[in-house]
Wavefront OBJ file of the C-alpha trace (Angstrom):
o trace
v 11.690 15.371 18.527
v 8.415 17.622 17.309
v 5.048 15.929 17.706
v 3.969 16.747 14.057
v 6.358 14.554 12.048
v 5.404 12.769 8.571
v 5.237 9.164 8.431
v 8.356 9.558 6.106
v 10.470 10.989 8.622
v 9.218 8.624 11.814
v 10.524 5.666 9.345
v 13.610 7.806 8.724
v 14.200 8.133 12.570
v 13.257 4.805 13.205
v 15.822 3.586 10.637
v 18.256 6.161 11.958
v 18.165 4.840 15.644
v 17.595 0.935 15.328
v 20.461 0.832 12.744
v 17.638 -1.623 10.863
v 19.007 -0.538 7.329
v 18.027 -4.044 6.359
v 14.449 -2.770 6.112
v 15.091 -0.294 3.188
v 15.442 -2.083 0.048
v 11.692 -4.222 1.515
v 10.315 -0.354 1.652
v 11.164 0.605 -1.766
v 10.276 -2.632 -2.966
v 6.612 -1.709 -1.810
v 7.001 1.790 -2.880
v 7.755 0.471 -6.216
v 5.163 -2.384 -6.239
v 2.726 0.543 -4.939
v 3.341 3.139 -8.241
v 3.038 -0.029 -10.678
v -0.075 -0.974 -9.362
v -1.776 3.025 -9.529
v 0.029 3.449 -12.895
v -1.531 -0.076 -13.856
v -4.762 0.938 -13.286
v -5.285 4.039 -14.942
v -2.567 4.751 -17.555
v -2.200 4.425 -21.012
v 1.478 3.031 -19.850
v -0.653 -0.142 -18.628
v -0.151 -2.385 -21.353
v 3.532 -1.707 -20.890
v 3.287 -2.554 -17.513
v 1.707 -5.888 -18.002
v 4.488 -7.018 -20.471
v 6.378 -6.768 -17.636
v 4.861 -9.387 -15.428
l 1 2 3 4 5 6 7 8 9 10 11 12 13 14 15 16 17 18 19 20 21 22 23 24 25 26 27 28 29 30 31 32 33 34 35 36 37 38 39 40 41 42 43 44 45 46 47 48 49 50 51 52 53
């Protein structure tokens, strides 16, 4: 393994080897959570975004 890896590919590896493919749909749930909440705050798709919720 290199030293210099992204954060994206030490979760891939970690995923990889500790067969814990329960964790991904909790990640993209965050990932997701994560855009609406930078899109919320400074878009002019924010209004849309609060219908939502």
């Amino acid at each position: 393994m290199s030293k210099n890896k992204s954060l994206l590919g030490e979760l891939w590896d970690f995923l990889k080897v500790r067969k814990a493919w329960w964790l991904t749909p909790i990640i993209l749930m965050l990932i997701l959570v994560g855009i609406l909440i930078i899109f919320g705050q400074s878009s002019a798709v924010s209004p849309f975004i609060y219908a939502l919720f």
